[in-house]
N, C-alpha and C positions, 0 to 999 in steps of 0.2 A: 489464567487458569493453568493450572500443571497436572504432570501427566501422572498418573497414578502410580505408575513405576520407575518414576524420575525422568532422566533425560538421558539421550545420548543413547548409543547402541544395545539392546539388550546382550545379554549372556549369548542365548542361542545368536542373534545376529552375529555376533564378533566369529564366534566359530564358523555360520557358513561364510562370512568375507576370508576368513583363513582357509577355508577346502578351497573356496573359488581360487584361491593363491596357490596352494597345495597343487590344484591341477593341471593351472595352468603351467606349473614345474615340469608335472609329466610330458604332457603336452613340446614343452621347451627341447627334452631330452630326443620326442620321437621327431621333434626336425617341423613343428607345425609354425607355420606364418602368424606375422601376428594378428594380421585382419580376419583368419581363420578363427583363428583363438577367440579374437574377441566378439565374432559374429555367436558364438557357439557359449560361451560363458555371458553373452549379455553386459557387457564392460567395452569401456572406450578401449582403441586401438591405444592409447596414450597411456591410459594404465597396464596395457599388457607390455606395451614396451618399458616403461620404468622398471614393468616387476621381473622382464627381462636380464636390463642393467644389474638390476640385483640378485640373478639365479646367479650369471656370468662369474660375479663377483665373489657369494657365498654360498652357491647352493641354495639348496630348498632353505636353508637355514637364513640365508639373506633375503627372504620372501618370510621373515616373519614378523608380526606388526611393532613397530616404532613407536606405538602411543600416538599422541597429539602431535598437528604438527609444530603448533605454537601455545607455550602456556596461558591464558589467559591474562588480561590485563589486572582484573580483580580477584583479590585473596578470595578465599569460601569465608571468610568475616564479612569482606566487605560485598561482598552479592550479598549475603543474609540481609546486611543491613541494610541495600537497596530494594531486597524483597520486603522490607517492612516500610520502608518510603511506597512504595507498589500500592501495599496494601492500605494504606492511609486514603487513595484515589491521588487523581487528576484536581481537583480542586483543592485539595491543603497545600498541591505543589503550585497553584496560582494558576492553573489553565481552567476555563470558564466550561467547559463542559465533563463528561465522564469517561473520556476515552482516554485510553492509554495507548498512542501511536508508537512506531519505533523511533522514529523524531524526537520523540520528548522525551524517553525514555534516553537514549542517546544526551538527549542537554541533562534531563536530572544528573543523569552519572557523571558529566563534566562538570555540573555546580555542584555536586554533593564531594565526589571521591577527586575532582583535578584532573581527570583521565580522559582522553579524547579517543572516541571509536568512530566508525564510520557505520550507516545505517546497518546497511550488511554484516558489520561487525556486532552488531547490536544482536541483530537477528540472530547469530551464529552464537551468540554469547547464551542469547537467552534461552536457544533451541538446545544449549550443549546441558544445561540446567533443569530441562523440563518443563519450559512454557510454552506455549505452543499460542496460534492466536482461538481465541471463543468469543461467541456472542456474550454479551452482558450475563452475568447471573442474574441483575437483580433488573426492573423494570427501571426505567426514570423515573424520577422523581415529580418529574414534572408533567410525565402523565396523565391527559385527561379523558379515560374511558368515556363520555359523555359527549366529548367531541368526536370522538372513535366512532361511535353510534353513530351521530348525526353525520359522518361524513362517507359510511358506511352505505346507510340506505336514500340518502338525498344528493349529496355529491356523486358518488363510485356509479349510479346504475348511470348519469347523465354523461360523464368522460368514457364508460366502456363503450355507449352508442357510439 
């Protein structure tokens, strides 16, 4: 499932990560410690020092954002055309149920595109695009309301005793 308004950082998010950077500048200039800094900005002690390194270097202007810090493995062609293997399901790719894990999803992309990621890479790939994880839209198929019932009022009340 994805997210209604894509993926990755909105408009307004990118701008408060830049003030949060902007102030912590100020901060730099009045002589504030970094464990200071980052108990008070809500940020690791480790990003205040890198964004340190980079006042040192260029000023406020060296605290301004880089983009990505690695380009992606896959073209925007070839994510599309893994969003349309996605959408085809879990079983035209030969796995026996309806789940799409970051596992698999991870092998499709190495049997489809040749590319090897690692799960977290997967993650990172997919979250940078706008998927995020969701329950099923649609029910199983192999659902059977009727067993639901009967396990409902004859099973469920005997295991809660």
């Amino acid at each position: 499932m994805r997210y209604a308004q894509g993926g990755g950082f909105t408009a307004q998010e990118q701008q408060r990560r830049e003030r949060v950077r902007l102030e912590a500048a100020e901060r730099f200039e009045r002589g504030d410690g970094s464990r200071v800094i980052a108990a008070d900005l809500r940020v690791t002690v480790r990003s205040v020092e890198r964004w340190r390194q980079g006042w040192r270097q260029g000023g406020s202007v060296g605290l301004d954002s880089k983009g990505p810090q690695s380009l992606p493995r896959l073209s925007e062609r070839q994510f599309a055309q893994l969003e349309q293997e996605l959408e085809k399901g879990p079983l035209a790719q030969g796995w026996e149920d309806q789940r799409w894990t970051l596992a698999r999803i991870k092998t499709l992309i190495g049997r489809r595109f040749h590319v090897s990621y690692t799960v977290q890479g997967v993650w990172k790939l997919m979250r940078r695009n706008g998927w995020s994880c969701q329950q099923p839209v649609r029910r199983a198929i192999e659902r059977d309301e009727g067993a639901i019932e009967v396990w409902k009022k004859q099973v469920w009340p005997q295991v809660k005793a």
